[in-house]
C-alpha positions as CSV (number, residue, x, y, z in Angstrom):
1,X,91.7,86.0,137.6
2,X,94.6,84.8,135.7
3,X,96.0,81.3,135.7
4,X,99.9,80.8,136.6
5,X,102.2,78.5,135.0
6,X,105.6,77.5,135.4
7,X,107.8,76.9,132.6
8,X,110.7,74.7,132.6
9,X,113.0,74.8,129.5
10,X,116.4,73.0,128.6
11,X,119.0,74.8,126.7
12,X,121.9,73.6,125.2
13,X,124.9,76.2,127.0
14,X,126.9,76.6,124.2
15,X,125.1,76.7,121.4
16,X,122.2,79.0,123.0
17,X,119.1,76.5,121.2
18,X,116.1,75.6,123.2
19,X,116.3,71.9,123.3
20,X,112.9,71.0,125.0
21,X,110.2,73.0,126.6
22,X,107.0,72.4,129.1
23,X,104.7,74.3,131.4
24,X,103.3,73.0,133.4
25,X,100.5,74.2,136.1
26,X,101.4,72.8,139.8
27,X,104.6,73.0,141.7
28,X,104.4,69.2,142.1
29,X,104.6,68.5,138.4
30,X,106.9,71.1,137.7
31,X,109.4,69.3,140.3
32,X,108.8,65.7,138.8
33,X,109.2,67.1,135.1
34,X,112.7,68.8,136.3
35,X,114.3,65.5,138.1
36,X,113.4,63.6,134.8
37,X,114.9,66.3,132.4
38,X,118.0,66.4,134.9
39,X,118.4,62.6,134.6
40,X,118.0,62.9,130.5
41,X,120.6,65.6,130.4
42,X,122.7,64.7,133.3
43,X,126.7,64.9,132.0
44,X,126.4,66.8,129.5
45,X,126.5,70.5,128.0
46,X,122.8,71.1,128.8
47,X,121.3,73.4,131.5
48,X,117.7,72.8,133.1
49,X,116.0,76.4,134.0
50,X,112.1,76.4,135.6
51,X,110.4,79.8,135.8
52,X,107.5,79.5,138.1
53,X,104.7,81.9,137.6
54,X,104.9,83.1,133.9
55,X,107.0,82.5,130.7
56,X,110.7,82.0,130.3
57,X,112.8,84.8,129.2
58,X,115.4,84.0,127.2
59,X,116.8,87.3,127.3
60,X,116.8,87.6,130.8
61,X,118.3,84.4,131.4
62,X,121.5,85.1,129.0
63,X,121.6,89.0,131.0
64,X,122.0,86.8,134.1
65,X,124.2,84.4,132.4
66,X,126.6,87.3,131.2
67,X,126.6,88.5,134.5
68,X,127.7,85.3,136.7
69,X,131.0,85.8,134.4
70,X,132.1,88.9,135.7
71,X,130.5,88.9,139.4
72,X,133.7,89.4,142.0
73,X,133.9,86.7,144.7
């Protein structure tokens, strides 16, 4: 059996850097750790992204990211 994690990273929007990372194993902690990094980085250029059950993708995330910008209303 393998163990799930969640990871929850903070990236800094324009310059693509990964400012602070954490995984964490329960939902509970993952959702305390995400209100604190949102109050830390609140007003500013930062965005707060959890992936629950595995690893975060950076790749993925800046595929996703690419495609909000274009997606018609």
């Amino acid at each position: 059996m393998t163990k799930r994690f969640n990871s929850l990273v903070v990236i800094h929007q324009t310059k693509l850097k990964i400012t602070e990372r954490r995984t964490l194993r329960s939902t509970e902690e993952t959702e305390t750790a995400r209100l604190e990094l949102q109050e830390k980085y609140k007003d500013s250029e930062y965005e707060v992204i959890i992936t629950y059950g595995g690893p975060f993708d950076i790749l993925s995330w800046m595929q996703l990211r690419e495609l909000e910008k274009i997606e018609i209303n």
